[in-house]
Backbone as CSV, one residue per row, in Angstrom:
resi,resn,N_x,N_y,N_z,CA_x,CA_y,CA_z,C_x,C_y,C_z
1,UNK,0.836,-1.193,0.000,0.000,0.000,0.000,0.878,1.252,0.000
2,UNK,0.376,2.062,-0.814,1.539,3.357,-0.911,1.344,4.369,0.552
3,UNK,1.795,4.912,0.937,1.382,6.203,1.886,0.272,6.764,1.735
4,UNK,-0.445,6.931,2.698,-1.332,8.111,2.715,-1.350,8.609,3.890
5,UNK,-2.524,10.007,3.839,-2.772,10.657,4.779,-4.449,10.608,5.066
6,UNK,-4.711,10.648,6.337,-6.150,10.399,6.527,-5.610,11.193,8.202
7,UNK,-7.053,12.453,8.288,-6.845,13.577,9.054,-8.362,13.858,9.386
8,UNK,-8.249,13.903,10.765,-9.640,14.488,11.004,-9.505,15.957,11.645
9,UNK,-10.218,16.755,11.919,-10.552,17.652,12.664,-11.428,18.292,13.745
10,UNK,-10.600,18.631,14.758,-11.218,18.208,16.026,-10.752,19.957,16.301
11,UNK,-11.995,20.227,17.437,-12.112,21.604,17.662,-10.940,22.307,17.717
12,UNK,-9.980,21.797,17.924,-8.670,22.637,18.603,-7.509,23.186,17.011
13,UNK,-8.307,22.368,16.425,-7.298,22.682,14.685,-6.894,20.935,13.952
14,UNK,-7.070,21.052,12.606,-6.654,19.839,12.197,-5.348,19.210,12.900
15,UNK,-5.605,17.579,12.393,-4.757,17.374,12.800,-4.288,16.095,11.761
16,UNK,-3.132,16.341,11.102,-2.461,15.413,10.394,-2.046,14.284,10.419
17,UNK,-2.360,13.029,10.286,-1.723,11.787,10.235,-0.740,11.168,9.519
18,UNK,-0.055,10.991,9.662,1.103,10.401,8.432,0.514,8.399,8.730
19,UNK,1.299,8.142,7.840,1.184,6.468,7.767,1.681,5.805,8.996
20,UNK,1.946,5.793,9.597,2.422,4.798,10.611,1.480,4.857,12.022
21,UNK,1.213,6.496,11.754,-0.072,7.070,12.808,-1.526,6.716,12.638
22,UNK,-1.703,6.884,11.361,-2.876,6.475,10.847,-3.295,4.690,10.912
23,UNK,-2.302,4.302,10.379,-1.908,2.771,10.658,-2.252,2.525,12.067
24,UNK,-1.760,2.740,13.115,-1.908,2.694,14.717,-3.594,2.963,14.667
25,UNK,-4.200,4.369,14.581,-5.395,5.091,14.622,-6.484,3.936,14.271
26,UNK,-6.270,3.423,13.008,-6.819,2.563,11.916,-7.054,1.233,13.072
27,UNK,-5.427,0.771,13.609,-6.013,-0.164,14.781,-6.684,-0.288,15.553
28,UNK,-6.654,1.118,16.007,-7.482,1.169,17.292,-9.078,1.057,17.048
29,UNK,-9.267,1.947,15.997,-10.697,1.620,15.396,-11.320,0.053,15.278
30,UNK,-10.687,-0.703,14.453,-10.886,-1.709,14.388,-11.098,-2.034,15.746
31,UNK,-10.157,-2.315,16.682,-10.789,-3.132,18.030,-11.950,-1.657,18.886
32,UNK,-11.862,-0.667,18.447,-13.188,-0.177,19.458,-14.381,0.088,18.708
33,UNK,-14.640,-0.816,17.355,-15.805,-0.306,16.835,-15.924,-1.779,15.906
34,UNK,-15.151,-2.644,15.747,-15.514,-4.118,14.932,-15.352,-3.625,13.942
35,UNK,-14.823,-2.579,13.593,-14.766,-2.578,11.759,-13.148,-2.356,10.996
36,UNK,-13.244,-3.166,10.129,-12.045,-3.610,9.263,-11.638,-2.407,7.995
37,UNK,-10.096,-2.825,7.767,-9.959,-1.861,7.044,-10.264,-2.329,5.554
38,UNK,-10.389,-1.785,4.542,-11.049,-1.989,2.842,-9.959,-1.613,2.083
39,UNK,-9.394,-2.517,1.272,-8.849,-1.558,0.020,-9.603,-1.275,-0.862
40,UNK,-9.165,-0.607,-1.601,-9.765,0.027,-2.964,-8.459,0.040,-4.025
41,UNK,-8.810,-0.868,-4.755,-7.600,-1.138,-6.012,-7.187,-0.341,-6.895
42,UNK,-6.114,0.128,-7.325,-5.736,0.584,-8.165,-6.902,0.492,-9.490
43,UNK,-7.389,1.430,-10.240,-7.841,1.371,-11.221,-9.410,1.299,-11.248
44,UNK,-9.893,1.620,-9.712,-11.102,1.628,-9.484,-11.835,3.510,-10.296
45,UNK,-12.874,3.581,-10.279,-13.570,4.462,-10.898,-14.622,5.178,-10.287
46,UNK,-14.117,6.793,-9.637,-15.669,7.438,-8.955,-16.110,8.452,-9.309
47,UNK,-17.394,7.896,-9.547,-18.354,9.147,-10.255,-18.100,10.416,-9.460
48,UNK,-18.371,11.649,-10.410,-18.226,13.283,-9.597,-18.882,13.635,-10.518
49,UNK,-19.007,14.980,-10.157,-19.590,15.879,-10.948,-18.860,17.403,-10.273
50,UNK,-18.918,18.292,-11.831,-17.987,19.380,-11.310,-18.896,20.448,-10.460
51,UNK,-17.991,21.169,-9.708,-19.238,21.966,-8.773,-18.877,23.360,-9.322
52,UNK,-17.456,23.465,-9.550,-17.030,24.710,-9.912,-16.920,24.991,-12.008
53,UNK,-16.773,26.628,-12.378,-16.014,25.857,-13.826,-15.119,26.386,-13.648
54,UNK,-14.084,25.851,-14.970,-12.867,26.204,-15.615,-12.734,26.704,-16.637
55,UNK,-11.615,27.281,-16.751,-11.475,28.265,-18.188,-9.758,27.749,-18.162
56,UNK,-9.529,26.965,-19.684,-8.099,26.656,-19.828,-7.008,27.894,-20.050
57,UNK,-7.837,29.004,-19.990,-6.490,29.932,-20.232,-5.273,30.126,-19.073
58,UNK,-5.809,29.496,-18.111,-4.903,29.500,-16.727,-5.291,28.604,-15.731
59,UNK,-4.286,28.416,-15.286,-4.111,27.042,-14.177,-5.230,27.564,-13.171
60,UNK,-5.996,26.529,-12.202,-6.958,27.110,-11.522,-7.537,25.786,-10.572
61,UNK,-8.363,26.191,-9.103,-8.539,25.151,-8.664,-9.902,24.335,-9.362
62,UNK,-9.939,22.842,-9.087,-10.628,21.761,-9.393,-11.463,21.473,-8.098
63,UNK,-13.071,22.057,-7.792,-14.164,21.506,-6.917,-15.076,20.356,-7.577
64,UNK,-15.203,18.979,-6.729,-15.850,17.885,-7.597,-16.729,17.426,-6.673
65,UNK,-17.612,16.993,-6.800,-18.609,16.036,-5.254,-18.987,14.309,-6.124
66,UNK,-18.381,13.921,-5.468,-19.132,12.013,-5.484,-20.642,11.949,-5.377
67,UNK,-20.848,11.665,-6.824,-22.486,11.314,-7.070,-23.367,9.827,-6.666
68,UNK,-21.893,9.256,-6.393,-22.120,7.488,-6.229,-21.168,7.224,-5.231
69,UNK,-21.458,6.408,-4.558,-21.137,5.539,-3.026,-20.069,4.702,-3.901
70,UNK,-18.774,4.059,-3.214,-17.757,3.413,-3.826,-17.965,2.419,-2.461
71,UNK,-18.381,1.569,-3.032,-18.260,0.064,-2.347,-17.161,-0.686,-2.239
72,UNK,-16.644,-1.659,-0.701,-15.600,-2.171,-0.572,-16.179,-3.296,-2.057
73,UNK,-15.282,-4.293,-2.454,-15.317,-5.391,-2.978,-16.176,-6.188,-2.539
74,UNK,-16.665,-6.305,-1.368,-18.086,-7.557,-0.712,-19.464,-6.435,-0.533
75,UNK,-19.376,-5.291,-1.427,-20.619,-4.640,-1.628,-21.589,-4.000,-0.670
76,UNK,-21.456,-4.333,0.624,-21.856,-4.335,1.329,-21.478,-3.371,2.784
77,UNK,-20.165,-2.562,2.530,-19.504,-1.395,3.387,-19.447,-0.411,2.105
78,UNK,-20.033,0.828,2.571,-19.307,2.146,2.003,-18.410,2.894,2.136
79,UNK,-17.556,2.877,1.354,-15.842,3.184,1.736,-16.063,5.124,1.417
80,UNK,-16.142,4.973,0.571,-16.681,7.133,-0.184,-17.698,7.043,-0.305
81,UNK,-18.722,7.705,0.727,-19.905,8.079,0.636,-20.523,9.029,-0.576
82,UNK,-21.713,9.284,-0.661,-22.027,10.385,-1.782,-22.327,11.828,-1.010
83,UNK,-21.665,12.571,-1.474,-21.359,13.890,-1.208,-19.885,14.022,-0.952
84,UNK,-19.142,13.184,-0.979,-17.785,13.493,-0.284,-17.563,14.640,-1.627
85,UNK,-16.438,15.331,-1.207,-15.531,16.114,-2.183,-13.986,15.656,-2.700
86,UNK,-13.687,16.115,-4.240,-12.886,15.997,-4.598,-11.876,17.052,-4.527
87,UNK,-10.602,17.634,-4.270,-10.088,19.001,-4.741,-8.753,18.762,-5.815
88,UNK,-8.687,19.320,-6.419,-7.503,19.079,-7.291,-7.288,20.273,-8.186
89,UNK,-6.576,20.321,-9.626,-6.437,21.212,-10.353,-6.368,21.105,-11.675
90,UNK,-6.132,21.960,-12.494,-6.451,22.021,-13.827,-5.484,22.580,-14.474
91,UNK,-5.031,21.790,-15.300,-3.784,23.009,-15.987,-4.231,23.178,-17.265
92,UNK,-3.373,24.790,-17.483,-4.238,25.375,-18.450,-3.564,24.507,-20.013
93,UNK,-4.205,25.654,-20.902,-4.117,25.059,-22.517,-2.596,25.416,-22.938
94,UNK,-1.828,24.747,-23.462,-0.617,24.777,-23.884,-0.443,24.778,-25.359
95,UNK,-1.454,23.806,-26.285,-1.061,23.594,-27.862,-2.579,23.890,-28.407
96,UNK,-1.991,24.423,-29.847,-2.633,24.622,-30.794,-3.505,23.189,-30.868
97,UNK,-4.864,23.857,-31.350,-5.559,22.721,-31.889,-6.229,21.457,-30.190
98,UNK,-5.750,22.038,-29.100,-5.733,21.368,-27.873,-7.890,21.315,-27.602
99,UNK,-8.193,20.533,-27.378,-9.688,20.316,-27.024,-10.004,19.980,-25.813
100,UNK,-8.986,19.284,-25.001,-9.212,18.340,-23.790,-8.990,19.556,-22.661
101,UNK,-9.334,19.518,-21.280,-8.409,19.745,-20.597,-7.638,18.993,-19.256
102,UNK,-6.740,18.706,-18.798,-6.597,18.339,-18.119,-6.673,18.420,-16.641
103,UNK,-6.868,16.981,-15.824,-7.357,17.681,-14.438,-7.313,16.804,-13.200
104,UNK,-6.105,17.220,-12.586,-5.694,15.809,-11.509,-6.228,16.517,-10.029
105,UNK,-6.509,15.405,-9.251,-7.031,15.569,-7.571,-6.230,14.884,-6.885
106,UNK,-6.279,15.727,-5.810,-5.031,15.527,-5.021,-5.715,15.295,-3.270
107,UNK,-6.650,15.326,-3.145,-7.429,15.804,-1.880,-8.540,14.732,-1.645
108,UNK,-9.247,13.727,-1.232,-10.323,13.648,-1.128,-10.844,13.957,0.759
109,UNK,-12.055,14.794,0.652,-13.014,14.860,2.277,-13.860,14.219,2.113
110,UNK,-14.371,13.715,3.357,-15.313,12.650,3.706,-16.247,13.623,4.023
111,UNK,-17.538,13.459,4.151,-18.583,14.403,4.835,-18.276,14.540,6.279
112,UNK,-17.977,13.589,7.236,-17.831,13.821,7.938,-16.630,15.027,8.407
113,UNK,-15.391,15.144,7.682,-14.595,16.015,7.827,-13.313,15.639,7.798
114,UNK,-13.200,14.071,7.614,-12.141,13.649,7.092,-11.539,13.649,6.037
115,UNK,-9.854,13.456,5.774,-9.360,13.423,4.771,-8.503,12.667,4.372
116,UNK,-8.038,12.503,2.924,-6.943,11.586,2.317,-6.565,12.327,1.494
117,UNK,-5.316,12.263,1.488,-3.992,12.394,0.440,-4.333,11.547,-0.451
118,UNK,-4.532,11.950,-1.941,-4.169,11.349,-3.178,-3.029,12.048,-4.624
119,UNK,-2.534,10.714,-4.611,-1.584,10.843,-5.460,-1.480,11.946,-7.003
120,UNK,-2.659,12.953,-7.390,-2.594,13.629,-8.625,-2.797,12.382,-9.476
121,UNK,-4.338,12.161,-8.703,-5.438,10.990,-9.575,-6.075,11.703,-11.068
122,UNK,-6.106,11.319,-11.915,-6.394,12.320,-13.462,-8.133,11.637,-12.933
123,UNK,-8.328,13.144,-13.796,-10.081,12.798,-14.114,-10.350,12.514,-15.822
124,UNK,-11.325,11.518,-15.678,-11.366,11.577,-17.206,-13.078,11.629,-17.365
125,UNK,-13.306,11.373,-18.765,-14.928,11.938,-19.201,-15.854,10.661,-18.942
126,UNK,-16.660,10.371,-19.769,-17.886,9.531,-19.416,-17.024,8.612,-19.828
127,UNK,-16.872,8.949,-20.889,-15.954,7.194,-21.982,-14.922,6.510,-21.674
128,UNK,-14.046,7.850,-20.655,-13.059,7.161,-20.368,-11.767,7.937,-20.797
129,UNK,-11.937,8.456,-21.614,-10.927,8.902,-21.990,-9.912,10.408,-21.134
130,UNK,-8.930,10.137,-21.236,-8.518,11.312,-20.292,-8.773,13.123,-20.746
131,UNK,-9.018,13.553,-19.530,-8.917,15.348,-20.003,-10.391,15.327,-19.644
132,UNK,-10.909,16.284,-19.484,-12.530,16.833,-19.588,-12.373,17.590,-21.307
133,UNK,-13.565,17.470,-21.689,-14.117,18.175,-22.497,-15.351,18.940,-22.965
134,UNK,-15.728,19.991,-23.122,-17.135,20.794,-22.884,-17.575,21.342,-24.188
135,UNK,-17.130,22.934,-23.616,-17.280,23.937,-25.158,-15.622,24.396,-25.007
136,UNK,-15.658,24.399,-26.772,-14.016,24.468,-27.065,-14.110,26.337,-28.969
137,UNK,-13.419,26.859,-28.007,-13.615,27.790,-28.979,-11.938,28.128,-29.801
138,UNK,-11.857,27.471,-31.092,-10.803,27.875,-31.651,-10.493,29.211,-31.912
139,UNK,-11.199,29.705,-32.329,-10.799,31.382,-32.314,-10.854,31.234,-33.888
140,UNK,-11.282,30.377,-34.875,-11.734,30.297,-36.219,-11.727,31.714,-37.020
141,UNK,-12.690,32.393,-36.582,-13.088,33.507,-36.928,-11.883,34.843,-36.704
142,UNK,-11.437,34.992,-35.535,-10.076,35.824,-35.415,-9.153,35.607,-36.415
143,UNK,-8.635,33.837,-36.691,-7.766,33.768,-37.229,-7.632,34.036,-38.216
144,UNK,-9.079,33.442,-39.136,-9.286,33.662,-40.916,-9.257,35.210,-41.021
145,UNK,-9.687,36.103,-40.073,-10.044,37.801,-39.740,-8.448,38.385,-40.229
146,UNK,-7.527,37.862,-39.284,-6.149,38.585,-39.089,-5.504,37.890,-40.453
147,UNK,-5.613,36.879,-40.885,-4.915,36.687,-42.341,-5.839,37.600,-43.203
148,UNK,-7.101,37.750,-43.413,-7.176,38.193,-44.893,-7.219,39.572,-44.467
149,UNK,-6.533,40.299,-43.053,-6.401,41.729,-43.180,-5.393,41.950,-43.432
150,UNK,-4.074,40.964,-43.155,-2.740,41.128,-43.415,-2.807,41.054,-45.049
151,UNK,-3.547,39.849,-45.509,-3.199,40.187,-47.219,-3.787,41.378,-47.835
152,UNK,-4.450,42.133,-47.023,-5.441,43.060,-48.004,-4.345,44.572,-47.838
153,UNK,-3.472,44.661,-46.494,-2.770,45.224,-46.281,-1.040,45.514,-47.133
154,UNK,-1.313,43.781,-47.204,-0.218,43.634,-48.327,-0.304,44.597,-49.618
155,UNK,-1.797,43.555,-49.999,-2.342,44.080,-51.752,-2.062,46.136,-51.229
156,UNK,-2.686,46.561,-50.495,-2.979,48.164,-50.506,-1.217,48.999,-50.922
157,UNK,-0.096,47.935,-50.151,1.053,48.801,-50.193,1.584,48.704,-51.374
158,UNK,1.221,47.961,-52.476,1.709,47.802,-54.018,0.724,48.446,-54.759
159,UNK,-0.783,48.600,-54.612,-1.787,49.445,-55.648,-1.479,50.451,-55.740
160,UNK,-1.744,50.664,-57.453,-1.247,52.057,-58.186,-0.300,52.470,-57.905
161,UNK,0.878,51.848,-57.888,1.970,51.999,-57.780,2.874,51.483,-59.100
162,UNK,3.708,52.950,-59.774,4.424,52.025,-60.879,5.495,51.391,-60.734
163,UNK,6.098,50.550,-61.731,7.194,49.357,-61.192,8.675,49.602,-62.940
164,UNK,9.381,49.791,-62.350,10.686,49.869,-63.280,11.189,51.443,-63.649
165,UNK,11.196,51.718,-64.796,10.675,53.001,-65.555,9.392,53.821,-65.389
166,UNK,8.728,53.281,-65.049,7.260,54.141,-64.776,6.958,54.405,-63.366
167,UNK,8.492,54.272,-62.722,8.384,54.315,-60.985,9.072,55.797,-60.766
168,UNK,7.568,56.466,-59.716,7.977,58.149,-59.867,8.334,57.824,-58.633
169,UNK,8.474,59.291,-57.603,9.031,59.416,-56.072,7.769,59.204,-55.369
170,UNK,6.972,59.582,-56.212,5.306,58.852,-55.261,5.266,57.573,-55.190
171,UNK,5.401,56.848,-56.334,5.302,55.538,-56.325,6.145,55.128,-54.852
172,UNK,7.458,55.333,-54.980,8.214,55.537,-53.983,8.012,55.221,-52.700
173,UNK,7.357,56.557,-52.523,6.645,56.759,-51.024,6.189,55.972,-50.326
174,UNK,5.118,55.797,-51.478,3.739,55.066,-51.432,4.270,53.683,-50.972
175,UNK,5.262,52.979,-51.412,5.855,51.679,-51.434,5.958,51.632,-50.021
176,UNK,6.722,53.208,-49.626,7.675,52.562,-48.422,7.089,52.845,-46.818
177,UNK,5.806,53.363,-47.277,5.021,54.514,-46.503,4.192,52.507,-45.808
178,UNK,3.389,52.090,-47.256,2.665,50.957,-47.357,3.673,49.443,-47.007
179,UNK,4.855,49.027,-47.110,5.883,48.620,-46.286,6.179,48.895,-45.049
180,UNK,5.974,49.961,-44.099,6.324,49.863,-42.797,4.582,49.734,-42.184
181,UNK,3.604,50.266,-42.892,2.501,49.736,-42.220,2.136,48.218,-42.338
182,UNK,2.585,47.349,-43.513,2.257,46.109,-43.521,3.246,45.694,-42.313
183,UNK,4.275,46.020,-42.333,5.391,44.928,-41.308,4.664,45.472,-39.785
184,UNK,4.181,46.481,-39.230,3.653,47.449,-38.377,2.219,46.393,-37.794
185,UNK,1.722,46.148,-38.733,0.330,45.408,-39.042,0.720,44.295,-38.536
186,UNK,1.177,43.687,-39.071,1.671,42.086,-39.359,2.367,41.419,-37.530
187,UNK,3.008,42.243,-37.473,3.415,42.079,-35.661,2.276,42.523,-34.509
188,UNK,1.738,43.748,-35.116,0.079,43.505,-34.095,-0.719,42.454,-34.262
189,UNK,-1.077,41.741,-35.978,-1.838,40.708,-36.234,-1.499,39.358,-35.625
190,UNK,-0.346,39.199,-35.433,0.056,38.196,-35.182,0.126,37.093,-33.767
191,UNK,-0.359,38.376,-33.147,-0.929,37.670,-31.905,-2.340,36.773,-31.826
192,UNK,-3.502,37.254,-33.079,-4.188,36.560,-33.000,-4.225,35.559,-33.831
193,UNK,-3.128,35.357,-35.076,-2.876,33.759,-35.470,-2.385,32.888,-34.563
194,UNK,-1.532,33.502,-33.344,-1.284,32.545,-32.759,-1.735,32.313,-31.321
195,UNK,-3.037,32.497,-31.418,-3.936,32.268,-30.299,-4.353,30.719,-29.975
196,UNK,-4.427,30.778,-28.521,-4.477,29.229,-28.412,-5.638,29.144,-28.104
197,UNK,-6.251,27.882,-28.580,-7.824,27.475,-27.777,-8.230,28.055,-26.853
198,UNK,-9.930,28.040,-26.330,-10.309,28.171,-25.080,-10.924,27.363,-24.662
199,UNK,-11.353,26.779,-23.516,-11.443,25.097,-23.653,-11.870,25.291,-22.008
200,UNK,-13.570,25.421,-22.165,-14.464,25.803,-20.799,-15.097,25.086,-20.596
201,UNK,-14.709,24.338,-19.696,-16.024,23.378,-18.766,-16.718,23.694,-17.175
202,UNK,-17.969,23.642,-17.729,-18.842,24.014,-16.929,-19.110,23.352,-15.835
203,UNK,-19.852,24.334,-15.083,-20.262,23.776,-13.612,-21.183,21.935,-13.552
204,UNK,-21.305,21.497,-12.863,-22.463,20.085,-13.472,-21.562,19.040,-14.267
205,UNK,-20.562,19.771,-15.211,-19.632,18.501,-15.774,-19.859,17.266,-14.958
206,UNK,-20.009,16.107,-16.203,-20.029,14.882,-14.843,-18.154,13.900,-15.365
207,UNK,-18.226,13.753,-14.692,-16.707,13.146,-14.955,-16.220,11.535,-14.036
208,UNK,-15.166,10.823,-14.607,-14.894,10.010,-13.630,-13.593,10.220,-13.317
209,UNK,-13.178,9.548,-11.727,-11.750,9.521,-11.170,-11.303,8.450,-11.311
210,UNK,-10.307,8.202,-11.912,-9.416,7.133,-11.782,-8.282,6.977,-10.410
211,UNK,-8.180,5.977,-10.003,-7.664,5.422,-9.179,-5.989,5.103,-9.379
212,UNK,-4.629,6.088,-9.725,-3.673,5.235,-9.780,-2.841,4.476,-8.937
213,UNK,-3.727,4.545,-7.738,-2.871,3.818,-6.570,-3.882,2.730,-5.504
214,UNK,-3.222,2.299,-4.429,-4.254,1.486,-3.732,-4.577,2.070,-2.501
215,UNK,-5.905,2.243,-2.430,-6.080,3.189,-1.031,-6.988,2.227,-0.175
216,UNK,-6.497,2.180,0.920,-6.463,1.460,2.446,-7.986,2.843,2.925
217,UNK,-9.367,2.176,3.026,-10.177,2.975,4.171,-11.215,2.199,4.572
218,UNK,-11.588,2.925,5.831,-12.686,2.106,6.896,-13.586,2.097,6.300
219,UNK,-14.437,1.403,6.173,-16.562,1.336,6.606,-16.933,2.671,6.489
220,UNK,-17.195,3.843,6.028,-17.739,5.097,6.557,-19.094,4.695,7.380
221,UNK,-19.080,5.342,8.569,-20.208,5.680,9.621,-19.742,6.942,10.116
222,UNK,-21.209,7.377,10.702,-20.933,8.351,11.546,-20.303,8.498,12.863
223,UNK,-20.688,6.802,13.229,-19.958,6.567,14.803,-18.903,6.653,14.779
224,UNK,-18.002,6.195,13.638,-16.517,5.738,13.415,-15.814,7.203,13.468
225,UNK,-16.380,8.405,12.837,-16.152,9.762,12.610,-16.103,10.217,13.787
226,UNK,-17.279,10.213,15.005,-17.237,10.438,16.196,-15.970,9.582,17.256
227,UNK,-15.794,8.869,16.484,-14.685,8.066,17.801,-13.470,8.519,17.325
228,UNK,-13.106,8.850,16.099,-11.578,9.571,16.031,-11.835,10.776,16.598
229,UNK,-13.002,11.446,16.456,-12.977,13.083,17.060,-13.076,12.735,18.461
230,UNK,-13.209,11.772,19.374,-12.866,11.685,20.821,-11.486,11.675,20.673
231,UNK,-10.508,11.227,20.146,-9.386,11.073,20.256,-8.474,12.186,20.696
């Protein structure tokens, strides 16, 4: 079993468990309440749904709530109740053409007020696949916008302008006047060819968590919650 952390909070200020404490804690439970500890396997799957949204233009926090109860393996103990919370984060959009976004949790709370350390568990969509995905706006319209103003800018600095022998000091001008506004142009335009996606998922998103590690937890009850907060 890898490390974790599992922390309750008791009037006086949280209080942190590391593994060997929790391990001990975990014992004691067991003999003052009959209940055993559960794994949960690597590669298990829990429903959420998003509470907060996101906008990929910048890194930002990840709010999720458990829509479904995660059962030990004998079906019959609830290990993550429904309502617990997820917390984690989102990093923003990096590449052209990007649709997904990505989004790992690092936090899970129990309703009662407990917690666990998780490893930067990825969330993925209904299908499975990794990243969330919602509404995704390429910026289509900006981009095709800023090319055909740069070419029209182009075409303007060569019209009616003569070329060889038939080139006066206007022509001239005109060339060089219509040359520093295209290059002038072309470095303001150019920020919006190279605009990256926006890639917004909304509040309600429903999503699943993947599991990359094995997590060790009790039975959830309320009694069990009350007997670490005597502690």
């Amino acid at each position: 079993m890898p490390e974790s952390i599992i922390s309750a909070a008791p009037s006086a200020g949280p209080a942190v468990l590391h593994s060997a404490e929790s391990a001990r804690r975990a014992s004691d439970i067991v003999h003052a309440t009959g209940e055993s500890i559960f794994a949960l396997l690597e590669g298990t799957f829990i429903d959420a749904v998003l509470t907060n949204r996101l906008d990929g233009s910048s890194a930002g926090p990840v709010n999720a709530m458990v829509t479904t109860p995660v059962y030990a393996r004998d079906f019959q103990h609830v290990l993550i109740p429904r309502g617990s919370r997820m917390l984690g984060s989102a990093s923003p959009v990096t590449q052209f053409g990007q649709q997904r976004l990505a989004v790992a949790f690092h936090r899970l709370i129990f309703p009662d007020g407990r917690f666990m350390s998780l490893d930067k568990v990825p969330a993925l969509n209904q299908r499975g696949d990794v990243g969330l995905r919602d509404q995704v706006d390429q910026h289509f319209a900006q981009i095709f916008g800023a090319s055909l103003a740069i070419g029209a800018l182009a075409g303007l600095a060569q019209m009616n302008t003569g070329l060889g022998l038939d080139q006066s000091w206007t022509d001239s001008y005109r060339q060089g006047v219509g040359s520093s506004v295209t290059q002038s142009s072309m470095r303001i335009l150019d920020r919006f060819l190279n605009q990256l996606p926006t890639v917004t998922i909304r509040e309600g998103h429903r999503l699943k968590v993947y599991l990359t590690a094995d997590l060790a937890l009790p039975a959830y009850r309320e009694a069990l919650a009350e007997s670490i907060l005597r502690r």
